[in-house]
C-alpha positions in Angstrom: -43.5 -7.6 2.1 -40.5 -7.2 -0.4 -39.1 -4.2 -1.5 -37.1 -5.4 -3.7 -35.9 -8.8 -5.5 -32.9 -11.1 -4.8 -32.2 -10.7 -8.3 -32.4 -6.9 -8.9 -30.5 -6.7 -5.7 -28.2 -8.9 -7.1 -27.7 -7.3 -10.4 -28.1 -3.4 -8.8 -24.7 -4.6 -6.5 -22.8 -6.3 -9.8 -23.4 -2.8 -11.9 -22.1 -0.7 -9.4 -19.4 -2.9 -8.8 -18.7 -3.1 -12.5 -19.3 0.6 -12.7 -16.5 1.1 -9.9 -13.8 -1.5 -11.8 -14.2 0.6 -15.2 -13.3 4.2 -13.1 -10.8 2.2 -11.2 -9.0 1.3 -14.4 -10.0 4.5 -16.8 -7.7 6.4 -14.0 -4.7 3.8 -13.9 -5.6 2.7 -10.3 -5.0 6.3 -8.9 -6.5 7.4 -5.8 -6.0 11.0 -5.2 -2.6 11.4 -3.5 -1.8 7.8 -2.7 1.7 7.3 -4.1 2.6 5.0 -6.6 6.1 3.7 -5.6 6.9 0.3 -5.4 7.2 -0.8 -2.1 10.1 -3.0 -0.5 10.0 -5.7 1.4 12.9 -5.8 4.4 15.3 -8.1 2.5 15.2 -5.6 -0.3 15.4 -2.5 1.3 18.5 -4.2 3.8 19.6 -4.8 0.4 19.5 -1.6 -1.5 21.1 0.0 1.7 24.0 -2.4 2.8 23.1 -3.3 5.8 21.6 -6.5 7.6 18.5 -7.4 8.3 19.2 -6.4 12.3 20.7 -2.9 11.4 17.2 -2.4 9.7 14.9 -3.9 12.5 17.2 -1.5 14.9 16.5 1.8 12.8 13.0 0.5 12.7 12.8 0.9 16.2 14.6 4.6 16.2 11.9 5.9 14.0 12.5 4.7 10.1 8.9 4.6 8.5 7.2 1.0 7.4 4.3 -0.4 6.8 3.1 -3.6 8.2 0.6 -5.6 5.8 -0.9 -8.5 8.0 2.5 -10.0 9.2 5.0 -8.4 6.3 7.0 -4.9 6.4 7.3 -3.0 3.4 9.1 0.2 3.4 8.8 3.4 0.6 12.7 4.1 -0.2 11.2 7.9 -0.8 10.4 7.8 3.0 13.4 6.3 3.8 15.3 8.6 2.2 13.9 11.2 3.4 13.8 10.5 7.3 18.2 9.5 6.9 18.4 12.8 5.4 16.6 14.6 8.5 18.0 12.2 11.2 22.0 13.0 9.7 
């Protein structure tokens, strides 16, 4: 007994997905609250700041905020920021 087709299935999954994609991009990507800042990588961020990459791995460890994305850090310079300002 079938409920429904493989192909209505099929085309029921690509209108929502296109359905999704057009809100997606009608909004600019925007999700709420999520923060659009670029993020930087270690290099960068060691970089902007003046310091070396072992400074920055030791602050990492004291508390400054990151985010790891599979095996890559990437830090928001607003967070940053913020958490030298506090920690001063």
């Amino acid at each position: 007994m079938e409920i429904i087709s493989n192909e209505a299935l099929s085309r029921c999954i690509r209108d929502a997905v296109r359905a999704e994609l057009q809100e997606h991009f009608k909004t600019g990507g925007s999700t709420g609250n999520v923060s659009r800042e670029r993020l930087l990588s270690k290099q960068e961020l060691a970089a902007e700041l003046g310091v070396s990459l072992v400074t920055l791995t030791e602050w990492m460890k004291k508390g400054l905020p990151f985010f790891r994305l599979h095996k890559r850090v990437y830090f928001r310079m607003s967070e940053v920021l913020e958490t030298m300002q506090q920690k001063i």
